[in-house]
C-alpha positions in Angstrom: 121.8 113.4 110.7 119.6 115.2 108.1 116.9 117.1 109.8 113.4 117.5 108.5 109.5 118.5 110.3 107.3 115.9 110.3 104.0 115.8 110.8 103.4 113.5 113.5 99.7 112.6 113.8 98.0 116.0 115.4 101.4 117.1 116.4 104.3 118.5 114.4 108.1 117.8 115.2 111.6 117.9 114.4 113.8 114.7 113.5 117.0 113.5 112.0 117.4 111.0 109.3 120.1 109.1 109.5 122.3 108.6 106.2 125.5 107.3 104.6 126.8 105.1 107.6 129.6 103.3 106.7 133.3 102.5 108.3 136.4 102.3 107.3 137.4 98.7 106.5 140.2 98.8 108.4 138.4 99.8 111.6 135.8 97.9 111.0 134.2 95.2 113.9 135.9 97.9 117.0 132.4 98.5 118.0 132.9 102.5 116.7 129.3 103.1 115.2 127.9 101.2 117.9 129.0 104.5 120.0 128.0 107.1 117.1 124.5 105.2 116.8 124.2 105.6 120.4 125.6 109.2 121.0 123.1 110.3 118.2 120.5 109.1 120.1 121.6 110.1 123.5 122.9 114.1 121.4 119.1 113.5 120.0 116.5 112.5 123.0 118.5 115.5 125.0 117.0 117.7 121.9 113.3 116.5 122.4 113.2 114.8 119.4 111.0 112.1 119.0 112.6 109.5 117.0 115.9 108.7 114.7 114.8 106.9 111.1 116.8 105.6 108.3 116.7 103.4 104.9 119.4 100.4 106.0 121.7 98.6 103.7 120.3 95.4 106.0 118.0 94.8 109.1 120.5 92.8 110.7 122.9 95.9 111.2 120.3 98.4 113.2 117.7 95.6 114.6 120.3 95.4 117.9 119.7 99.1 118.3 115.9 98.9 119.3 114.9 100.4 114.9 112.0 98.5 113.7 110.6 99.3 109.9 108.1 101.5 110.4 107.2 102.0 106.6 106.3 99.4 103.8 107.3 101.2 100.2 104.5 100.6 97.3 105.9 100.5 93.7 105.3 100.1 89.9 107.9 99.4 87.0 107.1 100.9 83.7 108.5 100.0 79.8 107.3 102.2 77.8 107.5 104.0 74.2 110.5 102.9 72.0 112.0 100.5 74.9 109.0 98.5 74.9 109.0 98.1 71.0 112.4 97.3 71.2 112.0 94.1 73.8 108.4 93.4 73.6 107.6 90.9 76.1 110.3 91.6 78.8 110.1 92.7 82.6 111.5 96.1 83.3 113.9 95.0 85.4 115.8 93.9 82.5 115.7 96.8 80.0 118.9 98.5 80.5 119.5 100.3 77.6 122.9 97.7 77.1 120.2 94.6 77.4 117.6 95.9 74.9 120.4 97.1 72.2 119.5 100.6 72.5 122.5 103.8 72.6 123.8 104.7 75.6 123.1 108.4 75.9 125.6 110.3 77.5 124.7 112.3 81.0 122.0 114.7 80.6 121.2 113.7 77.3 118.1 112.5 78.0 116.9 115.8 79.1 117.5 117.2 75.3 116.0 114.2 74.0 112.9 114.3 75.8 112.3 117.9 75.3 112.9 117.2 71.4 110.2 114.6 72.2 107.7 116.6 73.0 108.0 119.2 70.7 107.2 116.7 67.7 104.2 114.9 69.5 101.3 116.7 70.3 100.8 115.3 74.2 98.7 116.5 76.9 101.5 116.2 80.0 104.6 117.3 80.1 107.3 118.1 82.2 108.7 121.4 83.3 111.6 122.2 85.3 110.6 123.7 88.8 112.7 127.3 89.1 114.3 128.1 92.6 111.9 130.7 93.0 109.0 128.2 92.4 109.6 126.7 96.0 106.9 128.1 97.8 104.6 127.3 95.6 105.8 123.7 95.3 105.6 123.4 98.8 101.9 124.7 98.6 100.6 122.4 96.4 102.2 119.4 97.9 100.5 120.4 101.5 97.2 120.8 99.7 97.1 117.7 98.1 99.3 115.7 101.0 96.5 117.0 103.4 93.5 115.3 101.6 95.1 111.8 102.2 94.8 112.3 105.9 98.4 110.5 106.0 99.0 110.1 109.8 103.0 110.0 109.9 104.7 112.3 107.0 107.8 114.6 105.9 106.6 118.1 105.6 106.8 119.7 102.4 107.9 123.6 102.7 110.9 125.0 100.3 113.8 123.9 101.9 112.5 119.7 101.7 112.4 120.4 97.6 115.0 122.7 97.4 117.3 119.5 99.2 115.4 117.0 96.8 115.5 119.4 93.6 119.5 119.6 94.5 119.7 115.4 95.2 117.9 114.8 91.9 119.9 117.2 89.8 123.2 115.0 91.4 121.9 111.9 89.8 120.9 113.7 86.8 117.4 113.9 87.3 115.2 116.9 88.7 112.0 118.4 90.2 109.6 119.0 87.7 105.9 120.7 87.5 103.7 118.2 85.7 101.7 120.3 83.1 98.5 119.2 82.0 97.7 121.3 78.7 100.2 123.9 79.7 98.5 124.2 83.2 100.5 123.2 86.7 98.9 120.2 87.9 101.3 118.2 89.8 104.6 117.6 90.6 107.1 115.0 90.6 111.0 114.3 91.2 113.1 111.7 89.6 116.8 111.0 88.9 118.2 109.3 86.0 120.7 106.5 85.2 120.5 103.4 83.6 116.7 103.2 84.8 114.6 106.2 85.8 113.3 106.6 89.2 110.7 108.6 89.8 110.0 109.7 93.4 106.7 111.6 95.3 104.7 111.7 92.1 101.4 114.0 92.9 98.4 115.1 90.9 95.5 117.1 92.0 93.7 114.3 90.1 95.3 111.1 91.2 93.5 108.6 89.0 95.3 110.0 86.2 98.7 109.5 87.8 99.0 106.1 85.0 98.1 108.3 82.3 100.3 111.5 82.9 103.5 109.7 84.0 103.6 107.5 80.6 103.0 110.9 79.0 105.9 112.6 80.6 108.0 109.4 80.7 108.6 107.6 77.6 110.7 109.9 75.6 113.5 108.9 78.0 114.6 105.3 76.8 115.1 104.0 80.2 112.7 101.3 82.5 110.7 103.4 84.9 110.2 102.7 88.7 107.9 105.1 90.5 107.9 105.5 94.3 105.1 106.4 96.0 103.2 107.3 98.9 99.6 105.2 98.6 100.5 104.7 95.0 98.3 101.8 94.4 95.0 103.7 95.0 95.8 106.2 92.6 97.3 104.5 89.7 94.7 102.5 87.4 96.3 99.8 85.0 94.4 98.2 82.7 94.7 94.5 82.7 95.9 94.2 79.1 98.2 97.2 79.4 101.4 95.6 79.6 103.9 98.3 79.8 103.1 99.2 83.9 103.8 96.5 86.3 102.8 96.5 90.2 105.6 95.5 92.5 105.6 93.5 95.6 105.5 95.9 98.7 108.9 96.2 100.2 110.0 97.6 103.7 112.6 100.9 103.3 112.1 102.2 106.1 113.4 101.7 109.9 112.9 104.1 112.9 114.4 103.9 116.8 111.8 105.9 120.0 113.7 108.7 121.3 111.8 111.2 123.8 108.3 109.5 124.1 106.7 111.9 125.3 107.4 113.9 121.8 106.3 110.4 120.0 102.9 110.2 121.7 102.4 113.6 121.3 99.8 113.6 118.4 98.3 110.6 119.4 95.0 111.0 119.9 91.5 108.3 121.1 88.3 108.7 120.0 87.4 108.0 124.2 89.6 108.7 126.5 92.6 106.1 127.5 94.5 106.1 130.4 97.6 103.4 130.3 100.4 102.1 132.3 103.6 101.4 130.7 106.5 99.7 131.9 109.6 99.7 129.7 113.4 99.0 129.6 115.4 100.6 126.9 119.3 99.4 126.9 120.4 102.6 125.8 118.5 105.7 126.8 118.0 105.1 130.5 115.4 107.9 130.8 113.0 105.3 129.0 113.4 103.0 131.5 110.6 102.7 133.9 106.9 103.0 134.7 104.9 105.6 132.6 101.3 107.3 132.9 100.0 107.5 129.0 96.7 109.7 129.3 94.7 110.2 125.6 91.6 111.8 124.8 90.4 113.5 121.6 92.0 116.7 122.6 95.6 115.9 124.1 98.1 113.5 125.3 100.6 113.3 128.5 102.7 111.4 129.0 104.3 110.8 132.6 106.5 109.0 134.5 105.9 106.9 137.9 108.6 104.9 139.1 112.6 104.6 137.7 112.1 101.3 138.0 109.9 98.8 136.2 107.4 96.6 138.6 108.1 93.2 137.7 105.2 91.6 138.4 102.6 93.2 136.8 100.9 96.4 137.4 99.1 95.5 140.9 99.9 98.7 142.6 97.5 101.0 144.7 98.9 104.3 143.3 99.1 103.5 139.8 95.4 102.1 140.3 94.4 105.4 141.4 96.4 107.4 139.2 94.7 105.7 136.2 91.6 105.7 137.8 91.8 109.6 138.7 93.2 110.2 134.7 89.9 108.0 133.5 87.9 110.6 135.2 89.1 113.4 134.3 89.0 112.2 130.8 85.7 111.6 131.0 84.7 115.1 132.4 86.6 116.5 129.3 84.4 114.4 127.1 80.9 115.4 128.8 82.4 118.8 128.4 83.1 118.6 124.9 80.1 117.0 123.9 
């Protein structure tokens, strides 16, 4: 249960991704992360957190556990520089450096070779390693530039997130790196490094010259490229006749199970005010179970409960009527007020 902040619409909050799930195969099928699933949850909702989220090995596995994907992951391949002459022609997904006859460089190799790249070709971007005491400022620039994309559901960025990513990168023999644009800070991005690179969270102050930087910074490596991003699409301009980038079908990576939702509808907020009645059986966390009061407006949101049990017949019932009708109103007074 790794914890990060997220910024949750207006609101910000605290919540656990869930990672490296597996069981024993010899205790497999004896319903055992069944009960850790649902102990994390239960350990988690106690803790007012809003929401448990994970990448799964399969929908199947989690889907029985109330996750849903929640986020669709954009992406681009790339072949570029001395792979792409080698292979002309072929998709990225099939230059390994075994399939297109080139040398297998050993671990951290690549590092070297790209650095001796760069110092015999006069380029505008290049990579440089972010230092540890660089993480504030890494963390700065990612808010600014995070910020303008009004994204409503997002990891914050302060020093610990890259010093965690900076450390997960460097594992799969990758890193955190300032993008430099004529020796000048301009972005950042993380990647790791295997028999393809990955590169992860690529950001530029100037976004429509992600394409341009990233083949810059990129294809001394020898390896196919697959960038991850957030929005990625919008900022990344390929020419029709440039062959060496490729878009990728959008894939869902991420899944994500309600915990406390009062904590999830915290940062909700309507452009009028809203005043809804919610009746809802969760399996697991029984204190979900029930009738709820959801009251929005363009200042707040509360969320409260009125009844244990769920009405079964629809919502025909004099107190709730006037509860809605008396949260309407005084949403509206808060509107005349504002305006």
């Amino acid at each position: 249960l790794n914890p990060y902040r997220l910024q949750l619409g207006a609101a910000q909050v605290e919540a656990a991704y869930v990672i490296a799930v597996a069981t024993d195969s010899r205790y497999r099928h004896q319903g055992m992360m069944a009960r850790l699933l649902k102990r994390a949850m239960q350990d988690r909702q106690a803790k007012k957190q809003p929401f448990l989220f994970l990448m799964p090995a399969a929908e199947a596995i989690y889907r029985p556990f109330g996750f849903r994907f929640i986020y669709r992951q954009q992406s681009m391949t790339g072949v570029l520089g001395a792979l792409a002459d080698a292979a002309p022609g072929m998709l990225a997904e099939n230059h390994s450096p075994a399939n297109t006859g080139l040398l297998q460089e050993p671990k951290a190799a690549h590092q070297k070779g790209n650095v001796d790249f760069f110092e015999s070709r006069n380029f505008v971007w290049k990579l440089c390693s972010v230092a540890e005491d660089e993480m504030e400022e890494v963390a700065g620039l990612a808010e600014q530039l995070l910020s303008r994309r009004h994204i409503q559901v997002r990891t914050v960025r302060d020093a610990h997130y890259y010093r965690v990513l900076q450390k997960e990168c460097r594992a799969e023999d990758g890193d955190l790196c300032w993008m430099l644009q004529d020796g000048r800070r301009a972005g950042l991005v993380a990647y790791t490094c295997d028999e393809a690179v990955e590169i992860r969270e690529p950001l530029l102050e100037k976004s429509e010259q992600l394409g341009e930087a990233l083949t810059e910074c990129f294809q001394g490596f020898h390896r196919p490229l697959y960038v991850y991003g957030m929005d990625l699409w919008d900022h990344f301009e390929v020419e029709p006749e440039n062959k060496n980038w490729k878009q990728e079908p959008v894939r869902p990576v991420i899944m994500a199970r309600a915990l406390d939702l009062s904590v999830l509808t915290a940062g909700v907020r309507a452009i009028c005010p809203v005043a809804l009645v919610l009746e809802l059986e969760d399996p697991i966390l029984s204190d979900n179970t029930g009738r709820f009061l959801w009251q929005v407006s363009e200042v707040d949101s509360r969320w409260e409960r009125i009844s244990d049990v769920p009405k079964s017949a629809g919502v025909g019932d004099a107190a709730i009527g006037a509860a809605v009708a008396r949260a309407t109103a005084i949403g509206a007074s808060v509107v005349g007020t504002t305006a």
